[in-house]
Each structure stands twice: as C-alpha cells, then as structure tokens.
C-alpha positions as CSV (number, residue, x, y, z in Angstrom):
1,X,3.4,13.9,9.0
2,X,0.8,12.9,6.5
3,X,2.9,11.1,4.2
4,X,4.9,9.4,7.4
5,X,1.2,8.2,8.4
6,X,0.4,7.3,4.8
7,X,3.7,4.8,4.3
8,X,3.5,3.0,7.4
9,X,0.0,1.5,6.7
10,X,1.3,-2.1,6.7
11,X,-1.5,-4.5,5.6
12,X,-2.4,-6.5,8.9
13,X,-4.0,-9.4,6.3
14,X,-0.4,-10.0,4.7
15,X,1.3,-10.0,8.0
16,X,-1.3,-12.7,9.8
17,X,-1.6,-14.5,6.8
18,X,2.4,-14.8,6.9
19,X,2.6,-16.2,10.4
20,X,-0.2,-18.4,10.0
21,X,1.8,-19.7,7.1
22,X,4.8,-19.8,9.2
23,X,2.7,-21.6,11.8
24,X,1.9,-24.4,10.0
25,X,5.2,-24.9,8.3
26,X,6.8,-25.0,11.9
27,X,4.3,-27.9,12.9
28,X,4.9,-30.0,9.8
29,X,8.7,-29.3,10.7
30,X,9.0,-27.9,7.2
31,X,12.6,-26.8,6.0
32,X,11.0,-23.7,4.5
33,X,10.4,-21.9,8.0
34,X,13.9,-20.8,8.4
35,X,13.7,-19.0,4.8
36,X,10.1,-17.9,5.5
37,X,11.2,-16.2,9.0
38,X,14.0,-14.5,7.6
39,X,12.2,-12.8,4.8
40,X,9.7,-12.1,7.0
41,X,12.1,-10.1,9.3
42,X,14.2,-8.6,6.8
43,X,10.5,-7.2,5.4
44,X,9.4,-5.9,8.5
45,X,12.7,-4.8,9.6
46,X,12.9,-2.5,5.6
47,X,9.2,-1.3,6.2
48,X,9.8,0.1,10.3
49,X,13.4,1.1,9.8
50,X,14.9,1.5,6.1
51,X,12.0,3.5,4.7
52,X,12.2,6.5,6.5
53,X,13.6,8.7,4.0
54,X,12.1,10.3,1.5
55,X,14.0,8.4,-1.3
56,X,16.0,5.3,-0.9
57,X,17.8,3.2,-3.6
58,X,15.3,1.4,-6.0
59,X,17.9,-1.5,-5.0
60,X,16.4,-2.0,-1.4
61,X,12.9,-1.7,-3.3
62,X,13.6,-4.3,-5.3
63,X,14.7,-6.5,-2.4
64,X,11.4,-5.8,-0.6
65,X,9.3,-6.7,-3.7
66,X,11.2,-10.1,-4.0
67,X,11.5,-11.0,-0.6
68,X,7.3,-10.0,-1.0
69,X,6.8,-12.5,-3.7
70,X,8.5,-15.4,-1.8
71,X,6.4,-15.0,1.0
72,X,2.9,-14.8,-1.0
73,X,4.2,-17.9,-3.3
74,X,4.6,-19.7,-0.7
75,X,1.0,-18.9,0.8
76,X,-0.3,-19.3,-2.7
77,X,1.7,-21.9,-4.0
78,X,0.5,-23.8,-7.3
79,X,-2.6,-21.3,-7.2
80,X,-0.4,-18.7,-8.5
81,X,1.8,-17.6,-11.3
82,X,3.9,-14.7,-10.5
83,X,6.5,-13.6,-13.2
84,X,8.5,-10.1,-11.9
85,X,10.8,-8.8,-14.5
86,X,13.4,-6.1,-12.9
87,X,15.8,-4.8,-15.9
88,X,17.0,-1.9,-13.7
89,X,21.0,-1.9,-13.0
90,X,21.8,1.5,-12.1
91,X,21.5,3.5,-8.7
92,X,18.0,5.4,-8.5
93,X,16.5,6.4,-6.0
94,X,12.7,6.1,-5.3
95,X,10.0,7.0,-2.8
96,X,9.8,3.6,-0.5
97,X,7.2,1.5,-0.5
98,X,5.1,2.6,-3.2
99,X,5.3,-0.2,-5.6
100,X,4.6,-2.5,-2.8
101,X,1.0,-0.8,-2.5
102,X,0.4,-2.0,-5.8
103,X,1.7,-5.6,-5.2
104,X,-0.3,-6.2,-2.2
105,X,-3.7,-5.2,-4.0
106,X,-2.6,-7.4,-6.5
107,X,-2.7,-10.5,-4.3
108,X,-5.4,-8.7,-1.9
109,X,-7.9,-8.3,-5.1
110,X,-6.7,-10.3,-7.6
111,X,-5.1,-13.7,-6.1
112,X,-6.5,-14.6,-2.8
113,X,-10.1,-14.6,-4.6
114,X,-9.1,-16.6,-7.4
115,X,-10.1,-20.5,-6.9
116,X,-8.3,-21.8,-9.9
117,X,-5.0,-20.4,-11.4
118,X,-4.1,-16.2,-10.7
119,X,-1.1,-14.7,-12.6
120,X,0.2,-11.8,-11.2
121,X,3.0,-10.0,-13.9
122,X,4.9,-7.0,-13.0
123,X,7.8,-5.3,-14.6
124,X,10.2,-2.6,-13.5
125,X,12.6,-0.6,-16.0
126,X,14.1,3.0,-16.8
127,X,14.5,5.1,-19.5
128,X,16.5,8.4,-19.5
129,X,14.3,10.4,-17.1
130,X,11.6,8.0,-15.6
131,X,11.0,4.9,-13.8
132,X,8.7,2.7,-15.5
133,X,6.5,-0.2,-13.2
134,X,3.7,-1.6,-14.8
135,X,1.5,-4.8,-12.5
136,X,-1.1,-6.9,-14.4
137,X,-3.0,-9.4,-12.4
138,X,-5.8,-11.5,-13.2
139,X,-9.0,-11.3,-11.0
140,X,-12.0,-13.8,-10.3
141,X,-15.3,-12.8,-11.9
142,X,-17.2,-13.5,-8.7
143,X,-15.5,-10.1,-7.5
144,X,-15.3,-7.9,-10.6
145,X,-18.4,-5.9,-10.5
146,X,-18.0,-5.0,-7.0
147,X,-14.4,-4.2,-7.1
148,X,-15.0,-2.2,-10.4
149,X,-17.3,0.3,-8.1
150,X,-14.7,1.0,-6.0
151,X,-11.4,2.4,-5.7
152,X,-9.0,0.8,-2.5
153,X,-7.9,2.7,0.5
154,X,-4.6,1.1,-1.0
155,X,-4.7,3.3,-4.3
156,X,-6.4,6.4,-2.6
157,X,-3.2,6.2,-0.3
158,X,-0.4,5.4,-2.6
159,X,-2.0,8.2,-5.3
160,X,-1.7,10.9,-2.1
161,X,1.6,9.6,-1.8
162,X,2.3,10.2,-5.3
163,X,1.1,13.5,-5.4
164,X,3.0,15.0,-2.2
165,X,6.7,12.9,-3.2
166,X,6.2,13.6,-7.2
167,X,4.2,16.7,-8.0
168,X,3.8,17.1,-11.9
169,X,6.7,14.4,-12.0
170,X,4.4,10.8,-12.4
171,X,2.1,9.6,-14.8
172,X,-0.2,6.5,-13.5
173,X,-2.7,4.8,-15.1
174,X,-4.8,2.1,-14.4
175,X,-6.7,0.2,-16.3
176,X,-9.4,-2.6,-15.2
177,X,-11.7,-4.8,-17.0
178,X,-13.8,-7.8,-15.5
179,X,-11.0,-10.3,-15.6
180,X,-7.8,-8.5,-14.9
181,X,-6.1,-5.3,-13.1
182,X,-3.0,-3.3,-14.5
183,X,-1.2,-0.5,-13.2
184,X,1.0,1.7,-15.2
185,X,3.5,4.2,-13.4
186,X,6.0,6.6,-14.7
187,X,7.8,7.8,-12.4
188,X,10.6,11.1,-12.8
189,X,14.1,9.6,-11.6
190,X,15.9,11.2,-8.4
C-alpha cells in the first residue's frame, strides 16, 4: 500500500502548467496542440494505468521520460537546454516511475527558477548487473542556499521507494553545489 501511495504522487504543478500550455497553444491555433495533447494523454494514461506493476520494461520508461521532455521544452522553450542520452537496447525491467522523480525536480528546482539559460543533462545506460542514470541540472543562485537546507518530498519519496523495490540492490548519490544538482543511481537489473 505504501509504495502504491508513494508512485502515484503526480506533481499537480507539471500537470497545470501543461494545460495552461496547451491552453494557450489552442487560442493561438498553434499546430503543436495536437502533439502536445497526445503526449499529454499517453503520460497520464502510463502513470494511472501502465505503472502498476512492480517492474515494467525500462522501454516504457524511456517513453515516459521523452514524451516528459517534449512537454517541459515546449513550456520552457529557448530557456532550456535539455540533452537526454539513452544507450540502453536490451529488455530490463525497472521499478516505474522512479527516474521521472528525478526529472521533475530537475525542472521543479533547477529550470523553472532559472531567468536566463538552464541545461538539464541526463543519461541512462547498463552494464552487466546495473542500471546506470545519472541527471545534472543547473540551478539559479537566487535559490541555492535555501534549496541546499533542504531535501524534497520528491527525493524523500523516491529514496523510500528505492529502499522497499531495491533493498541492498541500489547505490544513489547526489551531489549539489550552488550552481548545479546531480543525481547518480545504480540500479541492480531485474
């Protein structure tokens, strides 16, 4: 029940921010809306009915994460560089949802504080045994000390997550200074 509880905690932020977005693509009659809508659905339709198994192919993770991205570069636009690397060709599987967490703080902490240019990098690989994602995203200095102090209901989640899906089988380390975030996670394969 717990970790049911603990992977359906959809950010509300992304989801208005999207359909504000969507909003005002629809009154400026943009061709975009279609695309926007269907990534939209095929997000929420992943997050409320394909990730309720324990594991599920890293494939529909990776969908999730790029259909993710398209959305937010479209709400950010030239205000963000995103670069997401996925060298990954065979069939894992993977607890859903948890590289998402990551992703959204990312853009939560990281990009929609930023006034100039954010760069948000991630990269997901394997090796024999593990899963490798690491996320590095650049954050505003008006923001660092405060977000230094404290650790997001986002990490505290995804870390309780962790430990009931992958006891003694992850590694995660993060690592933040006053101008950027990174997250490091090993993951054992399934």
């Amino acid at each position: 029940m717990e970790l049911k509880a603990l992977k359906h905690q959809l950010n509300p932020h992304f989801l208005f921010n999207t359909l504000n977005n969507l909003y005002v693509l629809s009154v400026e009659k943009s061709d975009k809306a279609p695309e926007i809508i269907e990534k939209l659905s095929d997000i929420l339709d992943y997050m409320l009915y394909g990730s309720d198994k324990k594991f599920v192919p890293i494939q529909k993770e990776i969908e999730l994460i790029e259909n993710y991205l398209a959305l937010e570069q479209v709400r950010y636009e030239d205000r963000v560089l995103v670069s997401f690397k996925n060298s990954i060709i065979e069939n894992i599987k993977i607890a859903p949802l948890l590289l998402l967490t990551f992703i959204e703080n990312a853009f939560k902490h990281g990009v929609s504080q930023e006034l100039k240019m954010a760069a948000v990098k991630i990269d997901l690989s394997s090796e024999k045994e593990h899963v490798i994602f690491n996320i590095f995203n650049t954050k505003p200095l008006s923001t660092a000390e405060k977000l230094i102090q404290k650790k997001s209901i986002g990490l505290i989640n995804v870390e309780q997550q962790l430990n009931l899906l992958y006891p003694d089988a992850y590694d995660l380390k993060i690592e933040e200074t006053s101008k950027s975030f990174s997250v490091n996670l090993k993951l054992k394969k399934h």
